[in-house]
VMD Tcl script that builds the backbone (N, CA, C; Angstrom):
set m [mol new atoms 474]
animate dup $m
set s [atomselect $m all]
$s set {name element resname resid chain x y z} {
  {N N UNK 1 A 10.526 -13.185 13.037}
  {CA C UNK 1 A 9.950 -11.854 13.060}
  {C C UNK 1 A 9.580 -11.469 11.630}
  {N N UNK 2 A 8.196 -11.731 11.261}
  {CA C UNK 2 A 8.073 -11.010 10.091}
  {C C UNK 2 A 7.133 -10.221 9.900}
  {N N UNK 3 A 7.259 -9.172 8.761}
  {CA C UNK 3 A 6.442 -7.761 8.778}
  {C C UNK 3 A 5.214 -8.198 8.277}
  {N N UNK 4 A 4.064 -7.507 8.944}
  {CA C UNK 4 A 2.754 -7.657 8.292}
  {C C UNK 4 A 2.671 -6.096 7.900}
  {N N UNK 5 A 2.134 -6.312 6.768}
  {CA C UNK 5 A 0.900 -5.009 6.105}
  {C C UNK 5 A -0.269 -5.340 6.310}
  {N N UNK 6 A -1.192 -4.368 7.062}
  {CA C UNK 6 A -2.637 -4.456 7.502}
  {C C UNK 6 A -3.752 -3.768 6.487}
  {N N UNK 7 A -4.481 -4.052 5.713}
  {CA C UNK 7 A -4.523 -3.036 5.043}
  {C C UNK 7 A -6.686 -3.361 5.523}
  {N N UNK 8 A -6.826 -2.403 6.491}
  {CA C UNK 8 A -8.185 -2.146 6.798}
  {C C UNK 8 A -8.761 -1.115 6.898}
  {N N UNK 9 A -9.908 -0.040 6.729}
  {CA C UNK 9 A -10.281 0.946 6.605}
  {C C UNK 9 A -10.626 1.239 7.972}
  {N N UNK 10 A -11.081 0.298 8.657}
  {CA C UNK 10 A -11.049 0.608 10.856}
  {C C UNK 10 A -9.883 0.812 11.707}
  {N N UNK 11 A -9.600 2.163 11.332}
  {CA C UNK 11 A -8.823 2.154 12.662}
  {C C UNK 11 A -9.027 1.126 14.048}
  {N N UNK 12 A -9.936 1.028 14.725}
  {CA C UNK 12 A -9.961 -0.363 15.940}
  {C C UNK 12 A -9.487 -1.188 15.312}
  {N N UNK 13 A -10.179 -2.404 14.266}
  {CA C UNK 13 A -9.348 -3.309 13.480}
  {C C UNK 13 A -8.355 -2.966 13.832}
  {N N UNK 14 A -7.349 -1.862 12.677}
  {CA C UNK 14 A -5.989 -1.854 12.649}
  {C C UNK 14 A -5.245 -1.822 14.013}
  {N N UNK 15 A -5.473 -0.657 14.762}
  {CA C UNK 15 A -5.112 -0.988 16.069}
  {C C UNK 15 A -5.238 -1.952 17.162}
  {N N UNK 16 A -5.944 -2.648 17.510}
  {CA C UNK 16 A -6.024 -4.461 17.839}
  {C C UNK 16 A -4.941 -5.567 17.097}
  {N N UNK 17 A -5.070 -5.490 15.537}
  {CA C UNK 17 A -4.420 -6.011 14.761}
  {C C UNK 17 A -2.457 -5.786 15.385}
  {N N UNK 18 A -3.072 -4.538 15.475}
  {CA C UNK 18 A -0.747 -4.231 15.258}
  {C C UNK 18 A -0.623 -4.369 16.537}
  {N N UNK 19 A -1.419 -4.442 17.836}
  {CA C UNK 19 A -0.711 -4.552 19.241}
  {C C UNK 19 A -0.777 -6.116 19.169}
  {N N UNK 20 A -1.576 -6.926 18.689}
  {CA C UNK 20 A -1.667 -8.672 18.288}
  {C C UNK 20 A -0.705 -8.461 18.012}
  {N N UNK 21 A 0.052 -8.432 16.739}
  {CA C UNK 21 A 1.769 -9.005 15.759}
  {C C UNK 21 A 2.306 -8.481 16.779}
  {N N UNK 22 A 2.237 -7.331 17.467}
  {CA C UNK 22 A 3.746 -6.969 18.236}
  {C C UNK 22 A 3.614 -7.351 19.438}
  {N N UNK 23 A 3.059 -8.170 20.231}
  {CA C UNK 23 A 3.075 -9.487 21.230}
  {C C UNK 23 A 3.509 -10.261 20.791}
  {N N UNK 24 A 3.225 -10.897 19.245}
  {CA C UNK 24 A 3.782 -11.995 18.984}
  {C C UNK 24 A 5.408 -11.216 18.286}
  {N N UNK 25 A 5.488 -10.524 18.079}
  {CA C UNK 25 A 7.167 -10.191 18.069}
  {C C UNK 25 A 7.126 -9.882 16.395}
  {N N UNK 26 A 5.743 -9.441 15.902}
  {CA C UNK 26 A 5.857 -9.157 14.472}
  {C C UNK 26 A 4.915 -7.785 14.140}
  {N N UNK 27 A 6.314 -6.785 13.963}
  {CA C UNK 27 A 6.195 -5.381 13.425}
  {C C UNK 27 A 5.036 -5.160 11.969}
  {N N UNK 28 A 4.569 -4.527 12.652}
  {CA C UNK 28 A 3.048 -4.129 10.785}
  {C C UNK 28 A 2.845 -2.685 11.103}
  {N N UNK 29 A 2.432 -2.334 9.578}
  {CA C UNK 29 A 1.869 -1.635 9.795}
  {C C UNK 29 A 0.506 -1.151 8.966}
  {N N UNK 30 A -0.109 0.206 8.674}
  {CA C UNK 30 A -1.614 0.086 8.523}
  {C C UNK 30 A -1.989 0.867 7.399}
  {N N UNK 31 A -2.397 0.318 6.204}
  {CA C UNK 31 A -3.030 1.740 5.230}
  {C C UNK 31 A -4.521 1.391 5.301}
  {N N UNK 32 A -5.109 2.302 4.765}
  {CA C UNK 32 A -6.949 2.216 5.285}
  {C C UNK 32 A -7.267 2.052 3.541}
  {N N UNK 33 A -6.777 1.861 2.565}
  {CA C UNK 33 A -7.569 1.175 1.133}
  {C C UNK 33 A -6.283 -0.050 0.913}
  {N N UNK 34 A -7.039 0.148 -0.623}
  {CA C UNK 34 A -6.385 -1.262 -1.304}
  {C C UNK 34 A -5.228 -0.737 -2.102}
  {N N UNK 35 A -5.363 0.705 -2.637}
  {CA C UNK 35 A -4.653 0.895 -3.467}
  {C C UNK 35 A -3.374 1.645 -2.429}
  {N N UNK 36 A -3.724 1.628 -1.810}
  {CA C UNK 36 A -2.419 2.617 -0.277}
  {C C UNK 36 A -1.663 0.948 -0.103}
  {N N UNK 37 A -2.059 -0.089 0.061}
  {CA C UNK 37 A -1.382 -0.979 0.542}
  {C C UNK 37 A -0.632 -2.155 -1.204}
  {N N UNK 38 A -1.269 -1.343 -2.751}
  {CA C UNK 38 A -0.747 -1.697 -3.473}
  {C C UNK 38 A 0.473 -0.755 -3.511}
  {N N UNK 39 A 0.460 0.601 -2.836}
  {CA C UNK 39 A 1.612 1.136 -3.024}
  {C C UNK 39 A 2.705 0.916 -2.134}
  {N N UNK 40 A 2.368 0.125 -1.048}
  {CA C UNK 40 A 2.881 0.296 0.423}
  {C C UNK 40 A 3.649 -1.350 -0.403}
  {N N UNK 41 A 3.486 -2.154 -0.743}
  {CA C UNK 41 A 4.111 -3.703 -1.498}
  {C C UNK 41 A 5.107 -3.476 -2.337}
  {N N UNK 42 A 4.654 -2.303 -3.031}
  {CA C UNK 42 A 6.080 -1.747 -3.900}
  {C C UNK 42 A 7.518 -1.020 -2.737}
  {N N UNK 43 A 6.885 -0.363 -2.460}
  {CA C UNK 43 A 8.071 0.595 -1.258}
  {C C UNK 43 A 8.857 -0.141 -0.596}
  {N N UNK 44 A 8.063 -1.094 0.264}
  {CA C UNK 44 A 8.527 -2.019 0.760}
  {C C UNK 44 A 7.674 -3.297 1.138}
  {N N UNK 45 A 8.064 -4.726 0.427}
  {CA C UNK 45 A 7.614 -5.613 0.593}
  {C C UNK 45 A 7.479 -6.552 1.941}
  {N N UNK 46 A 6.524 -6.757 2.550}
  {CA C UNK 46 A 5.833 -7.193 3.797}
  {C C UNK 46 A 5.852 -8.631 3.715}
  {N N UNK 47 A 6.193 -9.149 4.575}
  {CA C UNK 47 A 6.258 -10.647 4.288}
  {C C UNK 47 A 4.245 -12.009 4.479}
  {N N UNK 48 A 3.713 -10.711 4.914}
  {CA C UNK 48 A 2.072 -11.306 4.546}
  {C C UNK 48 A 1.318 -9.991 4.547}
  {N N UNK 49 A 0.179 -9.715 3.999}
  {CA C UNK 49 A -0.589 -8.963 3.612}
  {C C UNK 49 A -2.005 -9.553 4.294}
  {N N UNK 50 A -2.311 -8.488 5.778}
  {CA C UNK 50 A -3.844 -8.732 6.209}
  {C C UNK 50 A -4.863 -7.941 5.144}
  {N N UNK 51 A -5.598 -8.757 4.828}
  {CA C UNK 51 A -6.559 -7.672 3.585}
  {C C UNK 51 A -7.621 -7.933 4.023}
  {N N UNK 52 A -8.612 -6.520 4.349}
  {CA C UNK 52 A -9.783 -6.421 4.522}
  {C C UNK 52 A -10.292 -6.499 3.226}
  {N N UNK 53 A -11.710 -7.136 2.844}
  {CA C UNK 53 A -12.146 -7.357 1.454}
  {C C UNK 53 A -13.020 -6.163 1.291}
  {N N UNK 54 A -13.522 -5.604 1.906}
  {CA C UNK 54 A -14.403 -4.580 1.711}
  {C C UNK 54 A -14.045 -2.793 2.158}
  {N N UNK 55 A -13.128 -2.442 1.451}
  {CA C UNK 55 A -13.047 -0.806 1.579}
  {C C UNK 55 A -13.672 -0.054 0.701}
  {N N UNK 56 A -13.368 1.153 0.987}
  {CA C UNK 56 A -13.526 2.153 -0.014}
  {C C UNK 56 A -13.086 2.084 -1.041}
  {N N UNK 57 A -13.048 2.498 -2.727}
  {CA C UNK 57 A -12.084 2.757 -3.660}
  {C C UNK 57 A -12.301 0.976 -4.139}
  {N N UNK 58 A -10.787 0.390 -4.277}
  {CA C UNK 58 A -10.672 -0.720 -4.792}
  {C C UNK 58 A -10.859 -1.552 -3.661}
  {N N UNK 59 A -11.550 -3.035 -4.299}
  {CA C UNK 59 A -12.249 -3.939 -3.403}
  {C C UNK 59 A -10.906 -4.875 -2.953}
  {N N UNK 60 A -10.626 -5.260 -1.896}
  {CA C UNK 60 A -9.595 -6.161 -1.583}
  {C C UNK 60 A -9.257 -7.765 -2.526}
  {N N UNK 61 A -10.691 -7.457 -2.915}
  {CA C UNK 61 A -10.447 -9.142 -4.022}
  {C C UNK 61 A -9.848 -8.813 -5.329}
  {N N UNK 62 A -9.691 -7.380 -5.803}
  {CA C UNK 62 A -9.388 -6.764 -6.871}
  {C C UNK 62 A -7.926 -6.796 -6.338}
  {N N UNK 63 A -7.477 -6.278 -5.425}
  {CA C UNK 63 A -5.554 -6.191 -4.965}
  {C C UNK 63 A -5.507 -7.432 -4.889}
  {N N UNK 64 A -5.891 -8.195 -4.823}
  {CA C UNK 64 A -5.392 -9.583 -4.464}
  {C C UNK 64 A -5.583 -10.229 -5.972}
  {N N UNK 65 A -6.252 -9.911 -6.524}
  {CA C UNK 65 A -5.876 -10.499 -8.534}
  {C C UNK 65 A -4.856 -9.977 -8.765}
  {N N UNK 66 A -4.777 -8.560 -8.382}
  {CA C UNK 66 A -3.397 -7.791 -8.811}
  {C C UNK 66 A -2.092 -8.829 -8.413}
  {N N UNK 67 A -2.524 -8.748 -7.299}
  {CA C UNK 67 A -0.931 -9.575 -6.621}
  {C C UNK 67 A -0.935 -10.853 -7.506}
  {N N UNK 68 A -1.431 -11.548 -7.456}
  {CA C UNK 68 A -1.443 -12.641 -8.205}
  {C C UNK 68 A -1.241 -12.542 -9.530}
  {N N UNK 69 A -1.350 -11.414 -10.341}
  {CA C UNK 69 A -1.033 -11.468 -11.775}
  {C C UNK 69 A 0.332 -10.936 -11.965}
  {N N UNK 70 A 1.046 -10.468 -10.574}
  {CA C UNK 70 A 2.014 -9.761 -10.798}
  {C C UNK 70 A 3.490 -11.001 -10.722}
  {N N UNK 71 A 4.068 -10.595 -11.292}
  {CA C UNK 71 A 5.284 -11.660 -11.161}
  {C C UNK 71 A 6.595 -11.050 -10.135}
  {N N UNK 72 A 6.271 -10.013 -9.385}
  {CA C UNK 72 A 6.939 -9.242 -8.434}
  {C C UNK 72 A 6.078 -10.103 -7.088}
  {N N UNK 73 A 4.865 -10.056 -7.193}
  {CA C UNK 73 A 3.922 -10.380 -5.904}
  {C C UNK 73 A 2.997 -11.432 -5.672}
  {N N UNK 74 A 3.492 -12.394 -6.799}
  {CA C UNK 74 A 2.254 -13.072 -7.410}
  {C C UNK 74 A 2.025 -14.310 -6.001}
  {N N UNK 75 A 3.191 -14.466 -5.302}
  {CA C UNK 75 A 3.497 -15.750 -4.146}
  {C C UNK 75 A 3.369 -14.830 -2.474}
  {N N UNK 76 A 3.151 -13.537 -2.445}
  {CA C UNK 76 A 3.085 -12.798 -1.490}
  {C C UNK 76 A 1.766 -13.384 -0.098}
  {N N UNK 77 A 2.072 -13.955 0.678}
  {CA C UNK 77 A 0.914 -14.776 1.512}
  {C C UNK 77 A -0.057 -13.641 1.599}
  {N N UNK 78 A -1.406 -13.628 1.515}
  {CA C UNK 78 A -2.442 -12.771 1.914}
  {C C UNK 78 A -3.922 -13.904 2.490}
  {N N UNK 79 A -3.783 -12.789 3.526}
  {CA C UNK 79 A -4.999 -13.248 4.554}
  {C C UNK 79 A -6.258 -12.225 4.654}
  {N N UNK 80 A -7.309 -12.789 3.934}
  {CA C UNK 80 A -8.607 -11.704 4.125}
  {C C UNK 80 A -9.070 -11.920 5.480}
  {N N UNK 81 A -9.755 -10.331 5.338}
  {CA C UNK 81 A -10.436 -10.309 6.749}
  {C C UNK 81 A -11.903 -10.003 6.066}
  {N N UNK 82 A -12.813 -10.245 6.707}
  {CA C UNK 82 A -14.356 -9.482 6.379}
  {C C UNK 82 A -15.342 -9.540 7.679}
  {N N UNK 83 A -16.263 -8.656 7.179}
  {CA C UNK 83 A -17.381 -8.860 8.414}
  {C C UNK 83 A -18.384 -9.434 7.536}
  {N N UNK 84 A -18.660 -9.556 6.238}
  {CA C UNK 84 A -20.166 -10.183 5.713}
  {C C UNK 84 A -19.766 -11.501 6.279}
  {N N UNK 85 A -21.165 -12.639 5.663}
  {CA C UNK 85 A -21.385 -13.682 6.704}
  {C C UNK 85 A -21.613 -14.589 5.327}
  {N N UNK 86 A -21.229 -14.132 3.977}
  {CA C UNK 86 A -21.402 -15.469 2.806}
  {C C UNK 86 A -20.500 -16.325 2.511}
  {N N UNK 87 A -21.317 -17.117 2.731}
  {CA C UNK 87 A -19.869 -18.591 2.906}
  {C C UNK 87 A -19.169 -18.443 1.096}
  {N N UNK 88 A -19.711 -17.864 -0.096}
  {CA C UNK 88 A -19.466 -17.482 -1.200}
  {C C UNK 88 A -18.594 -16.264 -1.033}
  {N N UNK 89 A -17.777 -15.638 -0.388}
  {CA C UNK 89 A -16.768 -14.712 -0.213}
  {C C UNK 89 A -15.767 -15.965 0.141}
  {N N UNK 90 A -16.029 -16.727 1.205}
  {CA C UNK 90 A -15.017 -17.183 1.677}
  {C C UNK 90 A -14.209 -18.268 0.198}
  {N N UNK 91 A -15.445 -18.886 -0.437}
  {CA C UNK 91 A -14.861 -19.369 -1.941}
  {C C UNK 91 A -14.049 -18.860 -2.684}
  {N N UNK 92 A -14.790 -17.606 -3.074}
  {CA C UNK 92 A -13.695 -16.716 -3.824}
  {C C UNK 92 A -12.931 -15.816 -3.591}
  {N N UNK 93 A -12.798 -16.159 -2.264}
  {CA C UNK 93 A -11.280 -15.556 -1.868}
  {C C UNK 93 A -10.139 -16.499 -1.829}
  {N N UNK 94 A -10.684 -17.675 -1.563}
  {CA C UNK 94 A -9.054 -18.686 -1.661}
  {C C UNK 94 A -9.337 -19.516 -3.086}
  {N N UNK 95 A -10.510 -18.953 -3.976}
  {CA C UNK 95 A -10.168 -19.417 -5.504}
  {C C UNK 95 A -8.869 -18.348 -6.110}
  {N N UNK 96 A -9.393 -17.038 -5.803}
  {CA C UNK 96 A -8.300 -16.223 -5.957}
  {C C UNK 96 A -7.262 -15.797 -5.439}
  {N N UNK 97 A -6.605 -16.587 -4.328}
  {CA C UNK 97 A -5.258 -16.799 -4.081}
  {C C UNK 97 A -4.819 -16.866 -2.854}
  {N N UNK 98 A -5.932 -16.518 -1.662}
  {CA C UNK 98 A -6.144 -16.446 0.179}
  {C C UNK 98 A -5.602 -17.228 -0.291}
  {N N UNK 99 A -4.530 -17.522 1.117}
  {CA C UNK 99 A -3.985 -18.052 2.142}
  {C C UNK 99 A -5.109 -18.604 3.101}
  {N N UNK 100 A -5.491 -17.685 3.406}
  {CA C UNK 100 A -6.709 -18.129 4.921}
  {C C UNK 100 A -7.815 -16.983 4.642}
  {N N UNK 101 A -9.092 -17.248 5.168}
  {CA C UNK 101 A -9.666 -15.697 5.470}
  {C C UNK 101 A -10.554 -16.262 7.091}
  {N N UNK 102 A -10.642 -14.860 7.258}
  {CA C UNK 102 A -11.286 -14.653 8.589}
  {C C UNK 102 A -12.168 -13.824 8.866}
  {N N UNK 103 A -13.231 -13.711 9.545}
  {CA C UNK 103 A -14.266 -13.068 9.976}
  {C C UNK 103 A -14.497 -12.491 10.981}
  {N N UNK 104 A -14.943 -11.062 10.788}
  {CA C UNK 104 A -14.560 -10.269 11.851}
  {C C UNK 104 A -16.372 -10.402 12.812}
  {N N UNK 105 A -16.079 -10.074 14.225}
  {CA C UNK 105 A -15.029 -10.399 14.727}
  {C C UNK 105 A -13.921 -11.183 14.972}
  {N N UNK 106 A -13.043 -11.351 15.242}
  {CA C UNK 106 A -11.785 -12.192 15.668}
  {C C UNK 106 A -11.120 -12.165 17.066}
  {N N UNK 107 A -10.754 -13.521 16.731}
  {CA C UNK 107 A -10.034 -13.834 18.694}
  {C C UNK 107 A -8.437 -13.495 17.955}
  {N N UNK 108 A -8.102 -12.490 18.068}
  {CA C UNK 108 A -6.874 -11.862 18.349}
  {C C UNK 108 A -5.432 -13.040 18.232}
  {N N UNK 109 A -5.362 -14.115 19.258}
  {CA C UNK 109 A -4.716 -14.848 19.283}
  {C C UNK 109 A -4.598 -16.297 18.243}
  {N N UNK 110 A -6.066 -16.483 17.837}
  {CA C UNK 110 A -6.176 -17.435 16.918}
  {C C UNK 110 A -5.948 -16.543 15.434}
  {N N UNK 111 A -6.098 -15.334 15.391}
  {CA C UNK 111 A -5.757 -14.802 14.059}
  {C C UNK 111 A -4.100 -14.669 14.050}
  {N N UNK 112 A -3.519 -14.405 15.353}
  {CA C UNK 112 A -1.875 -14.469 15.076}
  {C C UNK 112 A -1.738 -15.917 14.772}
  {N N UNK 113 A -2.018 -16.939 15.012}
  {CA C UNK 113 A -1.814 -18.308 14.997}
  {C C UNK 113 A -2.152 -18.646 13.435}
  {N N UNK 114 A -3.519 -17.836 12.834}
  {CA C UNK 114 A -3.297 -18.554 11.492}
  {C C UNK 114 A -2.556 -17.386 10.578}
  {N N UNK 115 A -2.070 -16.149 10.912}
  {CA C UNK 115 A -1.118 -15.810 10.408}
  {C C UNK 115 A 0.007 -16.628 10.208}
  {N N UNK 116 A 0.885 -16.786 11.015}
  {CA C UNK 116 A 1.979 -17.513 11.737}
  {C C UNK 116 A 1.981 -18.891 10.620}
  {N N UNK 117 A 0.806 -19.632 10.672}
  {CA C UNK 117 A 0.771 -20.819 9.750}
  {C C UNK 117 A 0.569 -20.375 8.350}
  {N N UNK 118 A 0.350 -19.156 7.728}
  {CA C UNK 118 A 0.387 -19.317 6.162}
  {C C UNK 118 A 2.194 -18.699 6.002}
  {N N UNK 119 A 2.477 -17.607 7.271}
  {CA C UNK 119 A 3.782 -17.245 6.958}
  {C C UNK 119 A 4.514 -18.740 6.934}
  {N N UNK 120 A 4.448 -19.609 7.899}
  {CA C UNK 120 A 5.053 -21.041 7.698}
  {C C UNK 120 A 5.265 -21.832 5.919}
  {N N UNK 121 A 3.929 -21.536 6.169}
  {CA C UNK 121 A 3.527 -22.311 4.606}
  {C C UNK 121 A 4.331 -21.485 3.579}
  {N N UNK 122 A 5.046 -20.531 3.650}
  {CA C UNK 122 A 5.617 -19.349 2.604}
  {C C UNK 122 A 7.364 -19.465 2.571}
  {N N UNK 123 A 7.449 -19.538 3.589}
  {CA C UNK 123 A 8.814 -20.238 4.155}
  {C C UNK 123 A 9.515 -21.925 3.151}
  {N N UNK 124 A 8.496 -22.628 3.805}
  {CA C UNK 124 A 8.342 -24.241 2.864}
  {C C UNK 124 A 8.365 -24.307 1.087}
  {N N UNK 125 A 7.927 -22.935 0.666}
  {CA C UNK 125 A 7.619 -22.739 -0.714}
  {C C UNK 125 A 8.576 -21.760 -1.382}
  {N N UNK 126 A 9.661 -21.166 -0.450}
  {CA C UNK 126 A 10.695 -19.894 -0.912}
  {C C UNK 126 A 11.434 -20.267 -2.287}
  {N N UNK 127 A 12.189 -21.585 -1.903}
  {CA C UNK 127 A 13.262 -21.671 -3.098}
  {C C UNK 127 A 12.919 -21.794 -4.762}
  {N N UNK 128 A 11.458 -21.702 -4.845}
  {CA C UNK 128 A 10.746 -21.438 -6.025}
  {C C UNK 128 A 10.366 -20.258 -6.660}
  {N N UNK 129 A 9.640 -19.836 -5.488}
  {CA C UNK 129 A 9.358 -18.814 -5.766}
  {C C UNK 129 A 10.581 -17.686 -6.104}
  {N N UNK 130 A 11.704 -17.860 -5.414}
  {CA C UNK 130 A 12.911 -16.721 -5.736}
  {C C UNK 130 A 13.378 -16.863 -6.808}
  {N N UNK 131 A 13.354 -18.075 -7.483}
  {CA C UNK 131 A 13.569 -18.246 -8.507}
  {C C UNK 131 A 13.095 -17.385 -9.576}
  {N N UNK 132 A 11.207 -17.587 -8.993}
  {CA C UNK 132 A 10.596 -16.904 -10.400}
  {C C UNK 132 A 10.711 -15.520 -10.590}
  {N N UNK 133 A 10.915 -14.704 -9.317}
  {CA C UNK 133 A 10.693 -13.239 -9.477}
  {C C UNK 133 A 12.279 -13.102 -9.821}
  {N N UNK 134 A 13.107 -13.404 -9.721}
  {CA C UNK 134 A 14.654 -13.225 -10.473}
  {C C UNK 134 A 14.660 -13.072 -12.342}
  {N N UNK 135 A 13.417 -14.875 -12.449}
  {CA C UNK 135 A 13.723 -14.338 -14.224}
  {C C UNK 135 A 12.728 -13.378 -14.285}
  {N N UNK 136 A 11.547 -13.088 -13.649}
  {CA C UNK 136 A 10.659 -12.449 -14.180}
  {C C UNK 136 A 11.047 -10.854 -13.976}
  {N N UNK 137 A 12.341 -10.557 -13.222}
  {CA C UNK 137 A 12.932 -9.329 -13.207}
  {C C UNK 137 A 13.850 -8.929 -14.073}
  {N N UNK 138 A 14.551 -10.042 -14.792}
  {CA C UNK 138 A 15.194 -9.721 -15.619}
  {C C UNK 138 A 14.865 -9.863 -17.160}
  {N N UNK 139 A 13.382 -10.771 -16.629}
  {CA C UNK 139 A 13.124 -10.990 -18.380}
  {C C UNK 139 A 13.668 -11.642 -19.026}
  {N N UNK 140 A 14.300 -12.818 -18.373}
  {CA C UNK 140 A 15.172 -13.703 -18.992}
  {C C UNK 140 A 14.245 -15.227 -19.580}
  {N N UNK 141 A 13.367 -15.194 -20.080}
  {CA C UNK 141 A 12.642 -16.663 -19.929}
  {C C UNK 141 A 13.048 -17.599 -20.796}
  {N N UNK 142 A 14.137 -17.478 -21.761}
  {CA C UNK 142 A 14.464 -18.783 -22.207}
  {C C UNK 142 A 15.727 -19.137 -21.283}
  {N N UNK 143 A 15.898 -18.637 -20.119}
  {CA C UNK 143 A 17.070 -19.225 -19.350}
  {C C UNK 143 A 16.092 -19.597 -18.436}
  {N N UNK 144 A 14.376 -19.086 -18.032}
  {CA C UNK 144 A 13.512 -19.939 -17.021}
  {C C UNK 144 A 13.281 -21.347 -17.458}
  {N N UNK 145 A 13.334 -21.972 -18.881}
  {CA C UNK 145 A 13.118 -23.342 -19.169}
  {C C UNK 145 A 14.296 -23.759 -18.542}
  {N N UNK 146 A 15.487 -23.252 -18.437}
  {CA C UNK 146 A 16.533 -23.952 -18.355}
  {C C UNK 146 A 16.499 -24.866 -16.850}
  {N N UNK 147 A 16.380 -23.347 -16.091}
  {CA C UNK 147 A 16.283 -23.512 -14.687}
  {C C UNK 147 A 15.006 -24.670 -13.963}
  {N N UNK 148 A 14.058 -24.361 -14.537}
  {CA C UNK 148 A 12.652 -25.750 -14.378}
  {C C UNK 148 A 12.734 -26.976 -14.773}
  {N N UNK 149 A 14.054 -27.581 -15.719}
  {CA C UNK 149 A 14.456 -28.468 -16.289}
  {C C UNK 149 A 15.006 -28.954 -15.422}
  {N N UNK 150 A 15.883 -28.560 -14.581}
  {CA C UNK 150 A 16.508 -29.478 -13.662}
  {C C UNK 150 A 15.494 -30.212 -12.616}
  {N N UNK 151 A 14.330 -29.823 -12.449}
  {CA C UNK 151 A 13.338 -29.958 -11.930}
  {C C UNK 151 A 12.425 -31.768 -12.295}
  {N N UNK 152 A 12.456 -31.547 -13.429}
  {CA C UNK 152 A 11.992 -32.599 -13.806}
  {C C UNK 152 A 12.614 -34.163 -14.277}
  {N N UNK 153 A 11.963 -34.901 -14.757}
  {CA C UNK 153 A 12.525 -36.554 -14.339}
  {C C UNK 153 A 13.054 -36.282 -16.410}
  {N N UNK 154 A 14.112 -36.727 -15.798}
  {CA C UNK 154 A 15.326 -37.238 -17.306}
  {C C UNK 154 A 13.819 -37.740 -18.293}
  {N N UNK 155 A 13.743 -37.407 -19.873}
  {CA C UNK 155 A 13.232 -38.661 -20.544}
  {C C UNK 155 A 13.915 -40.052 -20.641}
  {N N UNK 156 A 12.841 -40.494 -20.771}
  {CA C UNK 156 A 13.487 -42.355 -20.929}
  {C C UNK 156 A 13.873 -42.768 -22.450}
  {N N UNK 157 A 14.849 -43.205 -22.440}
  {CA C UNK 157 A 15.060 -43.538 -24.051}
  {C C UNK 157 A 14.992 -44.834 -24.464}
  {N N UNK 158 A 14.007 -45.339 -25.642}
  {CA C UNK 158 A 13.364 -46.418 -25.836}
  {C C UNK 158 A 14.458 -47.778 -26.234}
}
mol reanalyze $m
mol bondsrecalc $m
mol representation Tube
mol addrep $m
C-alpha cells in the first residue's frame, strides 16, 4: 500500500486517478499546481509523485529538477503525465529524472501497472538511498566517504 501524490490541475484527471490507486489498494491524494505538491512532499512525503507537466504557475519539469537537486527528495519516484504529443517532452522528462511518463489519455489500469513498477523499482534501490538523506540531514559528509567505502573493492597492493 503506498501513497501517491497526484499533482494535476483537472479535477477529472485527479478524480479517475484516486478511484484507480484506491482499487488497487493505494491511498493519494490531489493538489492542482507544482508548487501545492512541492509543499504537500515536505508535510508529508508520498511514496511516488503523479506529475502533470503542464500547469499553471510552475511547470512540472521545474518540480521535478527541484526534487532532484534536493537531497531530502532527490530519489522520490515521479511519473509525468501530459496531453502534448512531442516525443521531445517524453526525452526530457526521463533526462531529468521520470521514472515513466504517460500520455493523456490513459487506460486507468495500465497507468496503475506502471505506477506499481517504478514504486517496485524504488523498493530494489532503498538501502542507498536511506543512507544518503541521513548524511545529507545531518550534514555529516566526511562520515559519507566513510560509509561508500565499504562499498567498494579493497585496493590491491603491488
Amino acid at each position: 500500500m503506498a501513497h501517491i501524490l497526484i499533482a494535476d490541475d483537472d479535477d477529472l484527471v485527479t478524480t479517475i486517478l484516486a478511484e484507480a490507486f484506491a482499487e488497487a489498494g493505494h491511498p493519494s491524494h490531489a493538489v492542482a499546481s507544482a508548487e501545492a505538491a512541492w509543499e504537500s512532499v515536505h508535510a508529508r512525503r508520498p511514496d511516488l509523485l503523479l506529475l502533470d507537466r503542464d500547469m499553471p504557475g510552475m511547470p512540472g519539469l521545474a518540480l521535478l529538477a527541484k526534487l532532484r537537486a534536493s537531497p531530502l527528495f532527490y530519489d522520490l519516484p515521479v511519473v509525468i503525465l501530459t496531453a502534448l504529443r512531442d516525443e521531445l517532452d517524453e526525452d526530457a522528462a526521463i533526462r531529468a529524472g521520470a521514472q515513466d511518463f504517460l500520455r493523456k489519455p490513459f487506460d486507468p489500469d495500465a497507468l496503475v501497472a506502471r505506477v506499481e513498477t517504478a514504486l517496485a523499482r524504488k523498493v530494489e534501490a532503498r538501502p542507498f538511498s536511506g543512507a544518503y538523506a541521513e548524511i545529507a540531514e545531518e550534514g555529516d559528509f566526511p562520515a559519507s566517504a566513510a560509509y561508500w567505502q565499504r562499498y567498494l573493492p579493497s585496493p590491491r597492493r603491488a
